[in-house]
C-alpha positions in Angstrom: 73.8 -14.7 2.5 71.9 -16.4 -0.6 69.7 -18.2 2.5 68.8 -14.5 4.1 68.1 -13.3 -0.1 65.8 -16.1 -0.4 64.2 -15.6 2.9 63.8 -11.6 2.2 62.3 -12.9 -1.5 59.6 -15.3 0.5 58.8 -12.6 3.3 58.0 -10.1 0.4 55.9 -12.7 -1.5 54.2 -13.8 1.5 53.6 -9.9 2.5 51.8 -9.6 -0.7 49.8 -12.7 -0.4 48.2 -11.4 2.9 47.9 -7.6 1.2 46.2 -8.8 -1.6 44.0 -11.3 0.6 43.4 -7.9 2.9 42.4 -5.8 -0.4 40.1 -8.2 -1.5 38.6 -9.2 1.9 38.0 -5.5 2.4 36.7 -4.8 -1.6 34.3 -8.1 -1.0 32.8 -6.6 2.2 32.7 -2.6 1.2 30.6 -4.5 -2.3 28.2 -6.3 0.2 27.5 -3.4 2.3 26.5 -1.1 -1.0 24.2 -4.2 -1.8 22.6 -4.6 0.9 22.5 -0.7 1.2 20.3 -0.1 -2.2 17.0 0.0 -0.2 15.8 3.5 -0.1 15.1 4.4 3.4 13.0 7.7 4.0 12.5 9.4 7.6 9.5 10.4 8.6 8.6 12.6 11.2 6.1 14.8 13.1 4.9 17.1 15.9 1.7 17.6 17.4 1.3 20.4 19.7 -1.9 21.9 21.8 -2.4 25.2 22.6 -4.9 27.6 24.4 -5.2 31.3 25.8 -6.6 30.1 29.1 -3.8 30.8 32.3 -4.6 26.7 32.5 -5.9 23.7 30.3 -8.5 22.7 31.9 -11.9 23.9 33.4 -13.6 24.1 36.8 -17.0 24.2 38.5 -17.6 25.5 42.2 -20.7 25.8 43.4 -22.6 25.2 40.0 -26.4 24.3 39.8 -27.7 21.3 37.8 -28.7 22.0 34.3 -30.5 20.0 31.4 -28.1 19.0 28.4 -30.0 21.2 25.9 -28.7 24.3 28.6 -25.4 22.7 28.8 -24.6 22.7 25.6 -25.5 25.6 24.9 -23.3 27.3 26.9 -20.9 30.2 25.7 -20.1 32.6 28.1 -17.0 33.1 28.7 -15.5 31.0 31.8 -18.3 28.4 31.0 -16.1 26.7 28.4 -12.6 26.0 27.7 -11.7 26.3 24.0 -8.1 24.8 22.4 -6.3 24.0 19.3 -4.8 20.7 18.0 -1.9 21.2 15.8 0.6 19.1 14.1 3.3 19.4 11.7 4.1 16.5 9.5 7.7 15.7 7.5 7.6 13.1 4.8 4.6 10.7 4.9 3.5 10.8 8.6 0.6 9.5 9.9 0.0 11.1 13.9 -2.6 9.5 16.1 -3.8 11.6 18.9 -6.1 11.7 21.5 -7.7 14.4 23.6 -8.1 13.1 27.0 -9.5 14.8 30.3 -7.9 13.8 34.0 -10.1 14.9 37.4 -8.0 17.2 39.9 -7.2 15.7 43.0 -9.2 18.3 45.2 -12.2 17.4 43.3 -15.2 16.9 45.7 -18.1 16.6 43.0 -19.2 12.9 42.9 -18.1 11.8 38.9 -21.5 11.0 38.6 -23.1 14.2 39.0 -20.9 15.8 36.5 -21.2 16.1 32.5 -18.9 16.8 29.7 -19.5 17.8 25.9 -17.0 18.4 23.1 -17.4 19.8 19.8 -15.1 20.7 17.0 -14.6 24.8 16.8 -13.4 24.4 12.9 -14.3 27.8 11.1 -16.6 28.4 14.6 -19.2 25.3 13.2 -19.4 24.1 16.9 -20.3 20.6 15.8 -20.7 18.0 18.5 -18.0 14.9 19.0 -18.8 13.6 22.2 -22.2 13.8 24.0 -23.1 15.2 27.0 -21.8 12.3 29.2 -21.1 12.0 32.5 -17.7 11.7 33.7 -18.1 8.5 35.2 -19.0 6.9 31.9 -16.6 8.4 29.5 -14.4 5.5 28.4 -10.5 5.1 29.7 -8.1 4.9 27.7 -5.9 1.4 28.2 -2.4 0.7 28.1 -0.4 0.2 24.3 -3.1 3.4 22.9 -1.8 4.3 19.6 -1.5 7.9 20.8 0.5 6.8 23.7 -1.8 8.3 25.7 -1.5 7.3 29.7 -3.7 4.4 30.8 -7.4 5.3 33.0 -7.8 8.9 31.4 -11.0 9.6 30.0 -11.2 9.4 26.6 -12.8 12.4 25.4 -11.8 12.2 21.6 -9.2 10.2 19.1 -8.2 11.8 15.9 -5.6 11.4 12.9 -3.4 13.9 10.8 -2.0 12.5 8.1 -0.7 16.3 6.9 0.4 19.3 8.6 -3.2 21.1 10.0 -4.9 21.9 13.1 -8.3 21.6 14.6 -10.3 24.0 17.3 -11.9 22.1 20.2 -14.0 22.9 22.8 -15.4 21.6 26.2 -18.3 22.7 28.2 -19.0 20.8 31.5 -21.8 21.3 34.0 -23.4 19.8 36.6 -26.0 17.0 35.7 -29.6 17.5 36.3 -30.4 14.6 38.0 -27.3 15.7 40.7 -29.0 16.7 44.2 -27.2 19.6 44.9 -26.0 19.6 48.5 -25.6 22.8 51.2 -21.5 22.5 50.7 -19.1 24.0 48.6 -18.5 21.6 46.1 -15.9 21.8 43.3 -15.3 19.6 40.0 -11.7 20.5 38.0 -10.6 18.5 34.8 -7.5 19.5 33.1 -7.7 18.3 29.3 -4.5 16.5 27.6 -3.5 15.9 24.3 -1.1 12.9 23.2 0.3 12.0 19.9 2.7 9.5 18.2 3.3 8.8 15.0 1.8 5.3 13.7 4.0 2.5 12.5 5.2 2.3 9.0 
């Protein structure tokens, strides 16, 4: 009986050994996570968004006839231009890259060559040029890792920042380029313009 007493008495001790061992074992690791958890962390984010009141993003030429730049770009009938807004909306302290990009339809039968793009920024209707007149063939492609996460081998028509919630008005005129000879066939040229954005690394 005294044996099962004293073996009852050591059980109980050794029970609270381990609970106070478990107590502080838990305290020490609940303090060392609220340490390392001082840092204030802030989440950022942010949207970027294009829109237009075309049917289509993009613009085509059938059956065009070659102009100079200076009647190019001066172009501003309607259907001879394709007009669209950049928008983003920023949380926190964002930065967005972005990058208007233009990709050549697949039923395309104009040579790249004989085809020329112009954009200029539409803010407050100022119609300000950003990219020359250039031909399609020689607009720069975007690679792989672009900060806008844009695709690879899509012409680059533009790159831009926001660094606060805003938008900007765009607009693209294309035509055929003077020094094209114009052949007897139908001939067609359709871009559809894209816009990509991600947020830059903090």
């Amino acid at each position: 009986m005294k044996d099962n007493n004293s073996k009852h008495v050591l059980l109980s001790v050794l029970g609270v050994a381990i609970l106070v061992v478990a107590v502080v074992g838990v305290s020490f690791a609940a303090f060392s996570y609220s340490k390392t958890g001082t840092k204030v962390n802030t989440i950022t984010t942010g949207t970027i968004t294009m829109s237009y009141s075309e049917t289509t993003n993009g613009i085509n030429l059938t059956n065009a006839l070659p102009m100079t730049d200076a009647v190019g770009k001066a172009l501003k009938t309607e259907n001879q231009y394709f007009d669209f807004t950049v928008s983003a909306t920023i949380s926190g302290n964002t930065t967005i890259n972005y990058a208007v990009t233009a990709t050549k339809e697949a039923d395309s039968t104009l040579p790249e060559s004989g085809v020329k793009l112009y954009l200029t920024n539409m803010d407050e209707d100022a119609d300000s040029q950003i990219m020359a007149p250039t031909k399609f063939n020689a607009i720069p492609k975007t690679t792989a890792g672009e900060v806008s996460s844009a695709p690879a081998n899509q012409a680059k028509l533009y790159a831009g920042t926001f660094n606060a919630t805003g938008s900007h008005d765009y607009r693209l005129r294309m035509w055929v380029a003077d020094d094209y000879q114009v052949t007897g066939t139908s001939q067609t040229f359709k871009v559809r313009v894209n816009v990509y954005g991600a947020a830059a690394a903090q």
